[in-house]
Biotite code that builds the C-alpha atoms (Angstrom):
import biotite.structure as struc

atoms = struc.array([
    struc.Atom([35.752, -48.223, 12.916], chain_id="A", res_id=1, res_name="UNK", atom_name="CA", element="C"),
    struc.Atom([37.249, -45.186, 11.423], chain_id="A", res_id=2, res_name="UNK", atom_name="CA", element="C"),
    struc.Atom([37.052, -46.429, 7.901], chain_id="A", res_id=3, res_name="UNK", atom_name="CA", element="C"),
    struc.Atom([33.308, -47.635, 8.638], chain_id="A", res_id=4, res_name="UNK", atom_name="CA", element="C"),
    struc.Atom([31.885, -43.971, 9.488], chain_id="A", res_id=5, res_name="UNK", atom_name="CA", element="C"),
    struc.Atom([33.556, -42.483, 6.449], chain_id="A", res_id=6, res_name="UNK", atom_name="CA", element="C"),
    struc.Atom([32.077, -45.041, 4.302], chain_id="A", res_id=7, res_name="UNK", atom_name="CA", element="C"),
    struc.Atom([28.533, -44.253, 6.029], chain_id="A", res_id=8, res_name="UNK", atom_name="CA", element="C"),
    struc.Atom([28.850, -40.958, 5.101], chain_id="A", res_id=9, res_name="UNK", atom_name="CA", element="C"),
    struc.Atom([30.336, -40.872, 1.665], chain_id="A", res_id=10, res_name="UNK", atom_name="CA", element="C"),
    struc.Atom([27.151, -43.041, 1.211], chain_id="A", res_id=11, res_name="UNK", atom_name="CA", element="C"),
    struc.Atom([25.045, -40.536, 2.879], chain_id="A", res_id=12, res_name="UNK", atom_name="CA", element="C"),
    struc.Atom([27.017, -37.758, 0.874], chain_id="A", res_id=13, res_name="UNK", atom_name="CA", element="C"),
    struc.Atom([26.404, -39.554, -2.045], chain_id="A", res_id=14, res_name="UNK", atom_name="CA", element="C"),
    struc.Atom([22.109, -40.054, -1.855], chain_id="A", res_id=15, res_name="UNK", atom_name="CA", element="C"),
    struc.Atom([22.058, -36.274, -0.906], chain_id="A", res_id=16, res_name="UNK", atom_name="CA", element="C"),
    struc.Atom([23.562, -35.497, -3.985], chain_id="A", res_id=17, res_name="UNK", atom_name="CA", element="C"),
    struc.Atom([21.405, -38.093, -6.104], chain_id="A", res_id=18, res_name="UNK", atom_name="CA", element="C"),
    struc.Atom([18.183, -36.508, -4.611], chain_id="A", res_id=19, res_name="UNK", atom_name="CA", element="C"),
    struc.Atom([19.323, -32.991, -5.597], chain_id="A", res_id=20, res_name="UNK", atom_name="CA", element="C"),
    struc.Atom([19.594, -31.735, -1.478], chain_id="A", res_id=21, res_name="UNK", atom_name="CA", element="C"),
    struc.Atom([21.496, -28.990, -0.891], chain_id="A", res_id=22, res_name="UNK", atom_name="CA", element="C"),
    struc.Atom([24.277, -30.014, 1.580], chain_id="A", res_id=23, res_name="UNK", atom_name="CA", element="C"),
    struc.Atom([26.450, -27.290, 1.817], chain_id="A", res_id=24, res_name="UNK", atom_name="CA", element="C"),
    struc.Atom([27.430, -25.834, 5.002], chain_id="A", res_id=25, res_name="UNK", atom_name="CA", element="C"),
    struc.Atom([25.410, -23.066, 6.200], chain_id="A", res_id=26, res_name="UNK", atom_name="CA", element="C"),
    struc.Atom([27.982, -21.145, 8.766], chain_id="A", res_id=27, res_name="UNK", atom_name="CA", element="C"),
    struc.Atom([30.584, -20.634, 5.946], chain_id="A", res_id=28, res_name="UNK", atom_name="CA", element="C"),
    struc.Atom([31.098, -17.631, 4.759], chain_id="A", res_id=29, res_name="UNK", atom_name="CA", element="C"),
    struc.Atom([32.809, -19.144, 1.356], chain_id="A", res_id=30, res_name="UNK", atom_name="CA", element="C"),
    struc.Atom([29.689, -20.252, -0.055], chain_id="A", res_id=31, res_name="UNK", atom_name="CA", element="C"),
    struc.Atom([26.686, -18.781, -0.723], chain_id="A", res_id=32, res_name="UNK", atom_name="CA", element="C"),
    struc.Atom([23.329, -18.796, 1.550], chain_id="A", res_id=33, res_name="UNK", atom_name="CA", element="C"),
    struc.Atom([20.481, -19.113, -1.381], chain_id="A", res_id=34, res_name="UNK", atom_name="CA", element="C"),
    struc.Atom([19.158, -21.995, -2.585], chain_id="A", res_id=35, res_name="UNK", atom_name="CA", element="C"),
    struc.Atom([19.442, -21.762, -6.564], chain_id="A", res_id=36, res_name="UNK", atom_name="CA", element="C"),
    struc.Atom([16.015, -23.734, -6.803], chain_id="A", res_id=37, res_name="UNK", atom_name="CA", element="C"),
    struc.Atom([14.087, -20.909, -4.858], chain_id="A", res_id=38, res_name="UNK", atom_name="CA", element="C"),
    struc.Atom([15.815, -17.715, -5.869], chain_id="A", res_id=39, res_name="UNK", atom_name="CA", element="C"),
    struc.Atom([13.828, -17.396, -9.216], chain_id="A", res_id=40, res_name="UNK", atom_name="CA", element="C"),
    struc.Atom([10.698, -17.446, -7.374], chain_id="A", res_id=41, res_name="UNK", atom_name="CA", element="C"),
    struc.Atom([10.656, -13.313, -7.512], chain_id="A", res_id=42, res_name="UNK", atom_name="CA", element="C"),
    struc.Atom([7.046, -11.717, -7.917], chain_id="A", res_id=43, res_name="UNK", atom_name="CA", element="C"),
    struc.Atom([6.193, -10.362, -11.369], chain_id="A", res_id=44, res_name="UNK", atom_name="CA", element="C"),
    struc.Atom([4.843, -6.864, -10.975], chain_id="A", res_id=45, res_name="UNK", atom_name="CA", element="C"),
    struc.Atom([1.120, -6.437, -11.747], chain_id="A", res_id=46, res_name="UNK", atom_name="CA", element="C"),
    struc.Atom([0.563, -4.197, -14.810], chain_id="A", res_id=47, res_name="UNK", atom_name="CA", element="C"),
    struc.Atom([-2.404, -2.590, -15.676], chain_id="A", res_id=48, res_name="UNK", atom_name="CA", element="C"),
    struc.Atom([-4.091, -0.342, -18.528], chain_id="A", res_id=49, res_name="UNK", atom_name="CA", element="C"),
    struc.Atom([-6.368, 2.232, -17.914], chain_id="A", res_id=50, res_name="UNK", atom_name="CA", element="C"),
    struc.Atom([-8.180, 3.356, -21.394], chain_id="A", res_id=51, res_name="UNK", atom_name="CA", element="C"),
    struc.Atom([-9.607, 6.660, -21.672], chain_id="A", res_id=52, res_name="UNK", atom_name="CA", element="C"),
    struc.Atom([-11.090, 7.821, -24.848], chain_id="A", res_id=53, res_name="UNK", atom_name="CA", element="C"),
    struc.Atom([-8.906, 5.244, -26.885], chain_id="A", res_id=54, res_name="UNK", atom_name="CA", element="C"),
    struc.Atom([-5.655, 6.880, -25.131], chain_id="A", res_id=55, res_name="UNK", atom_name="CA", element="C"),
    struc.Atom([-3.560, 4.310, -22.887], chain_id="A", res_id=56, res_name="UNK", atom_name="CA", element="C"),
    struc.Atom([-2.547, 5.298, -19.326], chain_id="A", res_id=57, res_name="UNK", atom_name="CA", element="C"),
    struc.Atom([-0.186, 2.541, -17.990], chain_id="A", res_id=58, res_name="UNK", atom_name="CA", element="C"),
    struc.Atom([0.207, 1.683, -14.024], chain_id="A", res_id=59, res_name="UNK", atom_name="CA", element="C"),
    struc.Atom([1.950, -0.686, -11.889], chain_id="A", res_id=60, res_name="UNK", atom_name="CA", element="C"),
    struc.Atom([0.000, -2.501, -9.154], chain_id="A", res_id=61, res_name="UNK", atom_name="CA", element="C"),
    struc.Atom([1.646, -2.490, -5.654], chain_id="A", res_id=62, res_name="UNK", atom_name="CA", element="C"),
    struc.Atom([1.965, -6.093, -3.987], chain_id="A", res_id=63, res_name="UNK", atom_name="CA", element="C"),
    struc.Atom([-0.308, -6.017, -1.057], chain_id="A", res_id=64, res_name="UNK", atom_name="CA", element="C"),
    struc.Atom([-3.450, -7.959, -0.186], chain_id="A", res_id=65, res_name="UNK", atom_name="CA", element="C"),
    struc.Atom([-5.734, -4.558, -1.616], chain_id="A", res_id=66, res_name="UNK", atom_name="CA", element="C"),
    struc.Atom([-3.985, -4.228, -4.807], chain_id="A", res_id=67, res_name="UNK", atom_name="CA", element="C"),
    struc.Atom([-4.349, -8.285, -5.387], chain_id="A", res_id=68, res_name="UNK", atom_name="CA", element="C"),
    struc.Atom([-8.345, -7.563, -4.304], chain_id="A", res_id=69, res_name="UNK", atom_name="CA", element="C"),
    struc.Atom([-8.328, -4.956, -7.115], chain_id="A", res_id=70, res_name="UNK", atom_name="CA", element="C"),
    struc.Atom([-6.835, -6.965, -9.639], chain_id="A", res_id=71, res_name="UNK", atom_name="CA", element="C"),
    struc.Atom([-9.095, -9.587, -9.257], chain_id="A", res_id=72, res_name="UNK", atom_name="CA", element="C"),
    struc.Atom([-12.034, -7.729, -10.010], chain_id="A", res_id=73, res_name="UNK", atom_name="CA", element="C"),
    struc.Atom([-10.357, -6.911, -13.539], chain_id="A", res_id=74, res_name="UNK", atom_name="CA", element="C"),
    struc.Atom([-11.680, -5.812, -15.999], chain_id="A", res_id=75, res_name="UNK", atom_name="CA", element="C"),
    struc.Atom([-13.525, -3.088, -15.110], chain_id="A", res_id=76, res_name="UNK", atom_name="CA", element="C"),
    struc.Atom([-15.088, -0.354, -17.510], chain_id="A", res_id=77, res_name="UNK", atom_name="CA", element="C"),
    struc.Atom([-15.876, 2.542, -15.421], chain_id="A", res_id=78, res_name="UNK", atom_name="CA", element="C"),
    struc.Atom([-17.313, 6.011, -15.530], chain_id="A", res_id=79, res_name="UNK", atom_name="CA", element="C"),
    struc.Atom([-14.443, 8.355, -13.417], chain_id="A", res_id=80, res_name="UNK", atom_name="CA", element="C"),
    struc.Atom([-15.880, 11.161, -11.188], chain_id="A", res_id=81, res_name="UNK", atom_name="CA", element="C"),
    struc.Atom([-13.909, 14.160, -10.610], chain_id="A", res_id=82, res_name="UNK", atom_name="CA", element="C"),
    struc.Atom([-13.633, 14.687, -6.860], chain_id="A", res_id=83, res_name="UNK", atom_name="CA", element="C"),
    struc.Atom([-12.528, 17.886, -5.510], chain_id="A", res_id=84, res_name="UNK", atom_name="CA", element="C"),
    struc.Atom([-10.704, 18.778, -8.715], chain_id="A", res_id=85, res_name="UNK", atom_name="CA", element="C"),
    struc.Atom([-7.896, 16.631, -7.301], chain_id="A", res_id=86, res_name="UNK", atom_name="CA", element="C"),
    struc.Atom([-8.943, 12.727, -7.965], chain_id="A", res_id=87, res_name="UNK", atom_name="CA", element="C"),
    struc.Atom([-10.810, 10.692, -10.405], chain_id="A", res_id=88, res_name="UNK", atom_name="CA", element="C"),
    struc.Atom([-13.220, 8.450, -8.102], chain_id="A", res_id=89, res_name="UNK", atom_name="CA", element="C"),
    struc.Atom([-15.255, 4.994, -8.765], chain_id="A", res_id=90, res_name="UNK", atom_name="CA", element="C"),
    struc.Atom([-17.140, 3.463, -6.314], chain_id="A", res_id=91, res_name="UNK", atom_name="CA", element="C"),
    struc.Atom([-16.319, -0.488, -6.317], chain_id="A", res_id=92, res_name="UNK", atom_name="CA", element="C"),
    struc.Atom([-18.741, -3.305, -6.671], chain_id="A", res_id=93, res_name="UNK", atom_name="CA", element="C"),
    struc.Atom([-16.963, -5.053, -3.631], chain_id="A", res_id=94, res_name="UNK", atom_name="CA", element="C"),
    struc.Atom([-15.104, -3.825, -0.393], chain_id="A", res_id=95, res_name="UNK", atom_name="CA", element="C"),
    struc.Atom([-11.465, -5.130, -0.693], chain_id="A", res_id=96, res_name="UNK", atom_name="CA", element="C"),
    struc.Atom([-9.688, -6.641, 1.826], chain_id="A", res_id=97, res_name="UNK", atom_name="CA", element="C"),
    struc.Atom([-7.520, -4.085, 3.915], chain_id="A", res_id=98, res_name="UNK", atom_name="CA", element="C"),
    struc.Atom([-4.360, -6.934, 5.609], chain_id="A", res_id=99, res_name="UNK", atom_name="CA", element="C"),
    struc.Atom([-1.461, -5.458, 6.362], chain_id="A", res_id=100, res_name="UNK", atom_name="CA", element="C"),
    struc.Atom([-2.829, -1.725, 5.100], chain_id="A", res_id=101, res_name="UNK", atom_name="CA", element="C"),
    struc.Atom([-1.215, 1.355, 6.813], chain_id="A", res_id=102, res_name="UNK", atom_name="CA", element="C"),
    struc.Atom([-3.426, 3.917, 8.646], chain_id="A", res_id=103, res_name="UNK", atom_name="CA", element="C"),
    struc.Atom([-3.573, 6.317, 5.773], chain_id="A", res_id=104, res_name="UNK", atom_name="CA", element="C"),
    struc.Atom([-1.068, 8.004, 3.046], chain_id="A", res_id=105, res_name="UNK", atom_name="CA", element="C"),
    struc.Atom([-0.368, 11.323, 1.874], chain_id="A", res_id=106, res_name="UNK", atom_name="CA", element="C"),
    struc.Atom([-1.124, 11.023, -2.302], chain_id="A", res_id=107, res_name="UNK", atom_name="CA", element="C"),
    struc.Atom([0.559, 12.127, -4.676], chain_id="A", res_id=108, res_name="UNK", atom_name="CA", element="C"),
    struc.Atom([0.202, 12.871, -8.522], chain_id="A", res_id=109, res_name="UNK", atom_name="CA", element="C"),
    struc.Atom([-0.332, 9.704, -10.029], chain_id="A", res_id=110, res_name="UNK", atom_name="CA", element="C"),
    struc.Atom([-1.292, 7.531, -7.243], chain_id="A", res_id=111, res_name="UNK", atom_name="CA", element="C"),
    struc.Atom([-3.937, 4.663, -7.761], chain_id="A", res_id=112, res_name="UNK", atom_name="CA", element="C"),
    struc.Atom([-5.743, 4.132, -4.474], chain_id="A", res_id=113, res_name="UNK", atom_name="CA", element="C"),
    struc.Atom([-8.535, 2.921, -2.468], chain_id="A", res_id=114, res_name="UNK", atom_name="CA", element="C"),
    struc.Atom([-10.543, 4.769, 0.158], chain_id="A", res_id=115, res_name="UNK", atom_name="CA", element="C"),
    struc.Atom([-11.347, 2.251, 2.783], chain_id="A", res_id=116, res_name="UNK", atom_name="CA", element="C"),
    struc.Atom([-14.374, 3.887, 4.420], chain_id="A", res_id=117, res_name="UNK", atom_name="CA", element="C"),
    struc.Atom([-16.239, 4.805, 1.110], chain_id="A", res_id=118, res_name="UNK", atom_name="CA", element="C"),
    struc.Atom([-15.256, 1.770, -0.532], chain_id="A", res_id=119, res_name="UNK", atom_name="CA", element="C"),
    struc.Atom([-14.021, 3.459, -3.843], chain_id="A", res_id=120, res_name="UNK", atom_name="CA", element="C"),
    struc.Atom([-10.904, 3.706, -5.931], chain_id="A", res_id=121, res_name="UNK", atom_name="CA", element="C"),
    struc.Atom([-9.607, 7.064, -6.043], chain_id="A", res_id=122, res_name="UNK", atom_name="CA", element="C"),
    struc.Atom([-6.428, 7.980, -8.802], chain_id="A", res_id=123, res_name="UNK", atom_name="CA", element="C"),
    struc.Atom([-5.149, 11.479, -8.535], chain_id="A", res_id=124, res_name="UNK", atom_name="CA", element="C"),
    struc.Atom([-3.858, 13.490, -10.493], chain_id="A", res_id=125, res_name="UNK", atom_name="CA", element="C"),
    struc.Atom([-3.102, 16.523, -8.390], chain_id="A", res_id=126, res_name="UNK", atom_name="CA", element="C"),
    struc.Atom([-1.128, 16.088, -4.933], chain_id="A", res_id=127, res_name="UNK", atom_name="CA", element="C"),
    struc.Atom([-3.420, 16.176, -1.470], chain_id="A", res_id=128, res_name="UNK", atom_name="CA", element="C"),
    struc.Atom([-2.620, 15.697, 1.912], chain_id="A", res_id=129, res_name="UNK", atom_name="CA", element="C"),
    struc.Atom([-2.466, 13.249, 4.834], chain_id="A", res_id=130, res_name="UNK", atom_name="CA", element="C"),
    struc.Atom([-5.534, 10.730, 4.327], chain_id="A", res_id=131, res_name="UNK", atom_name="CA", element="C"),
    struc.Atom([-6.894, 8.033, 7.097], chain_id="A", res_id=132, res_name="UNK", atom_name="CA", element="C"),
    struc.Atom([-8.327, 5.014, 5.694], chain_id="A", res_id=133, res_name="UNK", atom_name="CA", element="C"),
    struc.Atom([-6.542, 5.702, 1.883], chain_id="A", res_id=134, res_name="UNK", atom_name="CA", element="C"),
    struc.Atom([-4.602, 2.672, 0.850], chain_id="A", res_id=135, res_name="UNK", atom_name="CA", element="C"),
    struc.Atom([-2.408, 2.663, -1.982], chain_id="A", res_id=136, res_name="UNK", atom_name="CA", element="C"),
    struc.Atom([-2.569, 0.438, -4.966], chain_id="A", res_id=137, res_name="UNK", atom_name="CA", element="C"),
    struc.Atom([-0.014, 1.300, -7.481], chain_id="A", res_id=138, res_name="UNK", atom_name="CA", element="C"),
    struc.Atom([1.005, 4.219, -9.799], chain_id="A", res_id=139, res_name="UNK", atom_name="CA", element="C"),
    struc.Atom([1.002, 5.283, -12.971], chain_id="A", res_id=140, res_name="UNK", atom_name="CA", element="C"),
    struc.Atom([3.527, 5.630, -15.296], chain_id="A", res_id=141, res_name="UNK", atom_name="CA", element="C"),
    struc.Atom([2.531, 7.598, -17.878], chain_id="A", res_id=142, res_name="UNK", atom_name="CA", element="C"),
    struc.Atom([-0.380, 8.905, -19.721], chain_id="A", res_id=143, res_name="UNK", atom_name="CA", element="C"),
    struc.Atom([-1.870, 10.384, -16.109], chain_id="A", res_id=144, res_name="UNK", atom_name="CA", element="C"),
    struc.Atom([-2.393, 13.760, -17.455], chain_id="A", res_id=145, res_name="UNK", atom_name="CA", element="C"),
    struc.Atom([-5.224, 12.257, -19.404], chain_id="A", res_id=146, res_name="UNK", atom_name="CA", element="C"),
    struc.Atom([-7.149, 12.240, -15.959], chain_id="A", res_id=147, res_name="UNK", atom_name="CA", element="C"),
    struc.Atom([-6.273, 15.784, -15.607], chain_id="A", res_id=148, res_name="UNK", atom_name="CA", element="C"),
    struc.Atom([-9.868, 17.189, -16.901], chain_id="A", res_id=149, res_name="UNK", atom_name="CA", element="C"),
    struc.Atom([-13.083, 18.909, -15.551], chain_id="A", res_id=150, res_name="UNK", atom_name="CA", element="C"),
    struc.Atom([-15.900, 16.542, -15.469], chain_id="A", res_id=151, res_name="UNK", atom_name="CA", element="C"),
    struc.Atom([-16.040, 12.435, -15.811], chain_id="A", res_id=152, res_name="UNK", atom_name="CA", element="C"),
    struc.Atom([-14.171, 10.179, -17.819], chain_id="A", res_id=153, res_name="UNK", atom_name="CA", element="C"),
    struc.Atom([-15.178, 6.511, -19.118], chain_id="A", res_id=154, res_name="UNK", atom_name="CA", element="C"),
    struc.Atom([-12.530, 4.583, -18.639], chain_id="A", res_id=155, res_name="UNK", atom_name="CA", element="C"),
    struc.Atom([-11.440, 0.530, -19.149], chain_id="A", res_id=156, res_name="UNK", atom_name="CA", element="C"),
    struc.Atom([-9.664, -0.876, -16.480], chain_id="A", res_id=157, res_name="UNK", atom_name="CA", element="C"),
    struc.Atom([-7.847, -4.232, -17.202], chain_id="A", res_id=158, res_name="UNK", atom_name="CA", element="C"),
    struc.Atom([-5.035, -6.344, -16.348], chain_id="A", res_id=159, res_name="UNK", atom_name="CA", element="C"),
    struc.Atom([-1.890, -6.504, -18.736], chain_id="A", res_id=160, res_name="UNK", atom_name="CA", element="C"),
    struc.Atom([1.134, -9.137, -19.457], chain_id="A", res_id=161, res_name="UNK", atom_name="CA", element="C"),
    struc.Atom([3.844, -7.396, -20.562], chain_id="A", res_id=162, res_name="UNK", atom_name="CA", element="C"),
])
């Protein structure tokens, strides 16, 4: 009887293995918990370029449901208005989706962002305070200082693959 289970499942061991299954034991502390066939599955960061009088100012894209909204309405060219002397504002063909958003942020130099209630994208380049309904959707990395003028900017907004 004995010998009969242990062939059952050294055949059983064996068709696991054939089929590529991952059998190893997951309370031991020996071996490790990831399965190698998922743990390359890691989201690529969205990377965009902002162009501004032929000058490039590069960003990153957060992962969240507005920043994927934003992306998809890429490219955009744009004319920036200055806001406040604090942000460069554009007011969006589309509302994007808000899932998962926070109530507001506090901005900061460099921030990409979108204001909820007004439905427009807002990237500052001075710091402000405390802001319901603002949403972040990435940051730059460099080049933001090109923002930092009186007056509008035209500007290209497009995706990038680094």
């Amino acid at each position: 009887m004995l010998k009969m289970w242990l062939l059952v499942m050294g055949l059983a061991t064996l068709v696991c293995l054939a089929s590529g299954a991952d059998i190893s034991p997951t309370d031991s502390p020996d071996l490790p918990m990831t399965n190698e066939k998922n743990s390359s599955t890691q989201v690529k960061p969205m990377k965009i370029l902002i162009t501004v009088d032929g000058n490039p100012i590069r960003a990153t894209l957060a992962d969240n449901a507005t920043a994927r909204d934003f992306a998809a309405l890429l490219p955009l060219t744009v004319i920036l208005e200055d806001y406040s002397r604090t942000e460069k504002i554009y007011y969006l063909p589309k509302k994007l989706s808000t899932a998962g958003a926070p109530a507001g942020i506090t901005p900061v130099i460099g921030d990409i962002t979108y204001y909820a209630p007004w439905g427009n994208l807002a990237i500052f380049y001075k710091d402000f305070g405390y802001s319901s309904g603002l949403i972040k959707l990435g940051g730059i990395e460099s080049g933001g200082e090109l923002l930092n003028v009186s007056g509008s900017v035209k500007a290209t907004i497009q995706l990038i693959h680094d």
